[in-house]
Backbone as JSON Lines, residues from 0, in Angstrom:
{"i":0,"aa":"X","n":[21.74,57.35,44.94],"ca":[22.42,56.88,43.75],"c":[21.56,57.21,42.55]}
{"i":1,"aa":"X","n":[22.49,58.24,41.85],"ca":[21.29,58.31,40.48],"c":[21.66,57.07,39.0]}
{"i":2,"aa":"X","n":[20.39,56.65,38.75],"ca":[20.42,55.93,37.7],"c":[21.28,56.39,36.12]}
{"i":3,"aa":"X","n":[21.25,57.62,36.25],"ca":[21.86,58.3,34.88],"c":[23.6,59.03,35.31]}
{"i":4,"aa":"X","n":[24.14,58.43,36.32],"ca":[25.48,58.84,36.99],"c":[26.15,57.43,36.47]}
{"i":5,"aa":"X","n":[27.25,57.66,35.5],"ca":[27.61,56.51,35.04],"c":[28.73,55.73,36.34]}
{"i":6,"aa":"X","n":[29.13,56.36,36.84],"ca":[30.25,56.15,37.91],"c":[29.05,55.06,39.01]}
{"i":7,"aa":"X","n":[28.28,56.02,39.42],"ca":[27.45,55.1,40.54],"c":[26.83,53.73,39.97]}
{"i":8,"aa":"X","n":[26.33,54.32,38.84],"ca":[26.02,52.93,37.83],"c":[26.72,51.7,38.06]}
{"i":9,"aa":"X","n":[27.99,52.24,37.39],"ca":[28.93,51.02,37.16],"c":[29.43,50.64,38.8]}
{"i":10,"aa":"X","n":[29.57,51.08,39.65],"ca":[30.15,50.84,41.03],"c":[28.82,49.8,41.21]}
{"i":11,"aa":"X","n":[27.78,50.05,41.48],"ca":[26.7,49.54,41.79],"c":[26.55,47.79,41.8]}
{"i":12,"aa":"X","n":[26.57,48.19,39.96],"ca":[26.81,46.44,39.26],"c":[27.85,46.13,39.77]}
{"i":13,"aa":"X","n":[29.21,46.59,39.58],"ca":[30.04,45.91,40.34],"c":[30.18,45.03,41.23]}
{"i":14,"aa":"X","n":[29.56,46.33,42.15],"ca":[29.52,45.28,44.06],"c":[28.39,44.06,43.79]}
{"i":15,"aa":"X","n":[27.36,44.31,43.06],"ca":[26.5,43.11,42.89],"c":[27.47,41.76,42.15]}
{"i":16,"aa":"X","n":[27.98,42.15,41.29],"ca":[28.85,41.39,40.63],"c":[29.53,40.6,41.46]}
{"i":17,"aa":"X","n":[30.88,40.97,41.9],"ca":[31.65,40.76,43.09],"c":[30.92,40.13,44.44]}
{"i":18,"aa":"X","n":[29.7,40.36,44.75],"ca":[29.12,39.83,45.86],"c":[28.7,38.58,45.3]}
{"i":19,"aa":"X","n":[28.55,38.6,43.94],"ca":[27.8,37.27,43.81],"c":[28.71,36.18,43.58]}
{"i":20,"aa":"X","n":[29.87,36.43,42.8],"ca":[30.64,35.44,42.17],"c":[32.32,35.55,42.91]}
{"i":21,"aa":"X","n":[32.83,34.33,42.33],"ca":[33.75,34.42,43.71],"c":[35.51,34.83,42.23]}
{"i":22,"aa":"X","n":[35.53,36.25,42.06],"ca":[36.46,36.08,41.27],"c":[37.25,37.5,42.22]}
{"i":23,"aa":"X","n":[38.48,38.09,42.25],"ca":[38.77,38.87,43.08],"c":[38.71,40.3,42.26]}
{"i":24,"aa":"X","n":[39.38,40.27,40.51],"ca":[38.9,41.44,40.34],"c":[38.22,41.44,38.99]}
{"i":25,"aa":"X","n":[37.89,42.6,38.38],"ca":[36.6,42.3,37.49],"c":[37.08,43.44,36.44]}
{"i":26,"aa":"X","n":[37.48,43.49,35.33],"ca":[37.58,43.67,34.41],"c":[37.08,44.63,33.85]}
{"i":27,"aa":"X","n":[36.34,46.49,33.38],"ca":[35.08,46.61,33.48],"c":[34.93,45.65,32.01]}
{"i":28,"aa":"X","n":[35.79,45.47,30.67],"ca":[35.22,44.67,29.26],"c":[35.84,43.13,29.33]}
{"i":29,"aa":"X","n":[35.53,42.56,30.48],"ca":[35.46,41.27,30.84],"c":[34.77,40.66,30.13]}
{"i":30,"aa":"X","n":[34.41,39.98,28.94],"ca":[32.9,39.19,29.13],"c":[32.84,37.79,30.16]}
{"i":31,"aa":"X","n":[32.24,38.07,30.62],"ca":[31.42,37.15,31.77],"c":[30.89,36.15,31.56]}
{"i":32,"aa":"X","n":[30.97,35.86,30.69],"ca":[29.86,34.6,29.87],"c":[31.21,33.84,28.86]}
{"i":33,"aa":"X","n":[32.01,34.32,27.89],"ca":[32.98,33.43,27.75],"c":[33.94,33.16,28.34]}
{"i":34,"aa":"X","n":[34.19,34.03,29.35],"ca":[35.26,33.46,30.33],"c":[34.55,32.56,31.2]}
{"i":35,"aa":"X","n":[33.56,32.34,31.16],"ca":[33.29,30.65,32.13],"c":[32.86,31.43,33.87]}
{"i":36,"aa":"X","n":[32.99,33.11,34.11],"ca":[33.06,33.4,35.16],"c":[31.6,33.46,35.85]}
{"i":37,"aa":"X","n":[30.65,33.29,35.24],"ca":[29.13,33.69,35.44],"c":[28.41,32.29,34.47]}
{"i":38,"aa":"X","n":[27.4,31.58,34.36],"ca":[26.32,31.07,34.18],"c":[24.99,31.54,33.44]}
{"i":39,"aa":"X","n":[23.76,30.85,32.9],"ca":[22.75,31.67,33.09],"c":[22.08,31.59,33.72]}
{"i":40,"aa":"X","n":[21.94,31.06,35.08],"ca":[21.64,31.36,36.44],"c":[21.96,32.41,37.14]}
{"i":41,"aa":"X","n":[23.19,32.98,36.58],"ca":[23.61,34.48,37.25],"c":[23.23,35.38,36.19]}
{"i":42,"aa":"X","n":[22.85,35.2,35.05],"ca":[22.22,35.9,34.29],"c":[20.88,36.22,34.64]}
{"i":43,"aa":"X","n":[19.88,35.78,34.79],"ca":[19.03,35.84,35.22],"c":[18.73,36.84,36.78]}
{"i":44,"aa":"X","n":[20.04,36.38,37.67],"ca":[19.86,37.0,38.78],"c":[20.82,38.33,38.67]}
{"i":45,"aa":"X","n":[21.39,38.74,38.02],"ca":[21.86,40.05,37.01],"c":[20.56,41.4,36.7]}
{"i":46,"aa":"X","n":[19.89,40.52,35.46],"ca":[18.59,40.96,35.27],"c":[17.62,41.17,36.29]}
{"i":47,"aa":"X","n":[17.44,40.36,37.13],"ca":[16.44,40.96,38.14],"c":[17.07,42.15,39.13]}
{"i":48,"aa":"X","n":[18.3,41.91,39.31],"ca":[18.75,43.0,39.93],"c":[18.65,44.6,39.34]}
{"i":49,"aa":"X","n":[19.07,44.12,37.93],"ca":[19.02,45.59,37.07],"c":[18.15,46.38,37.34]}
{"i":50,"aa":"X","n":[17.04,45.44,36.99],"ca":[15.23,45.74,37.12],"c":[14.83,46.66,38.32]}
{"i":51,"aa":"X","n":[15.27,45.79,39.49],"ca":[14.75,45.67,40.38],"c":[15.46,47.1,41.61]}
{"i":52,"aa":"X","n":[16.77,47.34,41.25],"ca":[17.59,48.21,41.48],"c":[17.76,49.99,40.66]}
{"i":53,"aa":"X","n":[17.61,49.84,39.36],"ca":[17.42,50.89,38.55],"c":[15.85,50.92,38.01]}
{"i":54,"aa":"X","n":[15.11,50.39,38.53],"ca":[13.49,50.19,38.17],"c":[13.27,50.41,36.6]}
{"i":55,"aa":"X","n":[14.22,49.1,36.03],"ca":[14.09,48.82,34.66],"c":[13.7,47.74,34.06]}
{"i":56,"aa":"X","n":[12.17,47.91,33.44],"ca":[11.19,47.0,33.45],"c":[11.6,46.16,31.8]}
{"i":57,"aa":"X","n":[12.1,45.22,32.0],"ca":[13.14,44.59,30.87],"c":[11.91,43.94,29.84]}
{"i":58,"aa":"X","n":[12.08,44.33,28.64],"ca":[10.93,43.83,27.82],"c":[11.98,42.34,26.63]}
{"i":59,"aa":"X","n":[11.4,41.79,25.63],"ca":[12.42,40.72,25.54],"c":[13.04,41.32,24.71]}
{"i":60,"aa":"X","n":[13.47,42.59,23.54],"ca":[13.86,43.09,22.83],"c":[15.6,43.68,23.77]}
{"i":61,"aa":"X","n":[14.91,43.53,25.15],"ca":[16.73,44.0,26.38],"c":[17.01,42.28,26.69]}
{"i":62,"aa":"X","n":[16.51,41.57,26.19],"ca":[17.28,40.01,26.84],"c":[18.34,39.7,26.25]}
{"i":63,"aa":"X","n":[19.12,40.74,25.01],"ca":[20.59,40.28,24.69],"c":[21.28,40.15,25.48]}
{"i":64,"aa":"X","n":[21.9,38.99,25.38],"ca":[23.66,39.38,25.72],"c":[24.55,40.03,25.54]}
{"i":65,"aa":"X","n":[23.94,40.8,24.37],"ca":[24.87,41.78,24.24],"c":[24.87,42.61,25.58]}
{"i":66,"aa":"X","n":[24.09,42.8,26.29],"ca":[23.49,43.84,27.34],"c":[23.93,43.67,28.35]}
{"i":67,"aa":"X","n":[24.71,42.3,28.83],"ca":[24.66,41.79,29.93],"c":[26.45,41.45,30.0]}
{"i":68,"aa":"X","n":[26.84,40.7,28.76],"ca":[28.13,40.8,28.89],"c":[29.72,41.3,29.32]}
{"i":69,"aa":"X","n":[29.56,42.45,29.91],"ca":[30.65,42.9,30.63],"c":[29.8,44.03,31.38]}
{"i":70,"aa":"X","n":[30.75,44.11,32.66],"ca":[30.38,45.39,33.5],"c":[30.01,46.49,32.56]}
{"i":71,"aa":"X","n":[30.85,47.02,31.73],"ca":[30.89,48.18,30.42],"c":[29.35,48.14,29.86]}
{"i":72,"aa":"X","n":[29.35,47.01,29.5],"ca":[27.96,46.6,28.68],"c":[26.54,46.78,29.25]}
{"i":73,"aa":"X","n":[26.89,46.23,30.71],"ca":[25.68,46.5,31.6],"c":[25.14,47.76,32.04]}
{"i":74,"aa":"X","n":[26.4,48.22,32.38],"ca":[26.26,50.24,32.53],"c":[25.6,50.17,31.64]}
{"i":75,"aa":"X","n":[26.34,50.39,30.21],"ca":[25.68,50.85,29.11],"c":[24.36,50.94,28.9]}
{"i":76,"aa":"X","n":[23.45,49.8,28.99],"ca":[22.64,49.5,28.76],"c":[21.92,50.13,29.92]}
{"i":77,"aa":"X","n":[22.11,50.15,31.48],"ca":[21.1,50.75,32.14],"c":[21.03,52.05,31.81]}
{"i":78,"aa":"X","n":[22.17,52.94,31.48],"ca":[22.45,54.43,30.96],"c":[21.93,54.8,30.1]}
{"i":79,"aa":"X","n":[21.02,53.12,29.05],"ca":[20.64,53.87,27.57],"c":[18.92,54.19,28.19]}
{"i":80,"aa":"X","n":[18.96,53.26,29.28],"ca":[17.52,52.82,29.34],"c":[16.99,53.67,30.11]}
{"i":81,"aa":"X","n":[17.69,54.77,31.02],"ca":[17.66,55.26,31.86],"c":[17.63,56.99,31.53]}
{"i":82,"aa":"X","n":[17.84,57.06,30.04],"ca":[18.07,58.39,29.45],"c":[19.43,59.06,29.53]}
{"i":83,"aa":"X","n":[20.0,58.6,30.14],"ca":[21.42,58.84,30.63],"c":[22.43,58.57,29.62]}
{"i":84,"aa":"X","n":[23.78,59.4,29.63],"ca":[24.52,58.93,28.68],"c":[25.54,57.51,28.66]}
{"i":85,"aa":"X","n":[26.42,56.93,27.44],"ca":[26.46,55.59,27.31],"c":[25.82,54.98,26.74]}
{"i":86,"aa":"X","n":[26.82,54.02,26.36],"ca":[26.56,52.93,25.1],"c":[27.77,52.95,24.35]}
């Protein structure tokens, strides 16, 4: 899976998404956070996944929400971080 393949990207978060939370389908410009569908307990475990999955070492200047808020958003953001295109 390459980090800068926006398709694998976004599939990726997805299944993490979907594995974690119990909703059936997912939106990719959902936000996740005002629809009540996610926490910041799943925020947190979001972020470590990002990290920990695309080996993206999150400094606090990436702790927006903007970053985190929809599948779309999250790609985005690993794609910017990653050199890859998106955003």
């Amino acid at each position: 899976m390459s980090a800068r393949d926006p398709n694998a990207v976004k599939t990726t978060i997805r299944s993490f998404i979907l594995s974690s939370i119990a909703v059936m389908d997912l939106d990719d410009d959902a936000n996740l956070f005002e629809s009540g569908i996610v926490n910041s307990l799943f925020a947190v475990q979001l972020m470590t996944f990002i990290e920990k999955t695309f080996a993206i070492e999150m400094g606090m200047d990436d702790l927006d929400i903007e970053n985190f808020k929809s599948l779309n958003a999250t790609t985005g953001f690993v794609l910017r971080r990653n050199g890859g295109p998106g955003g």
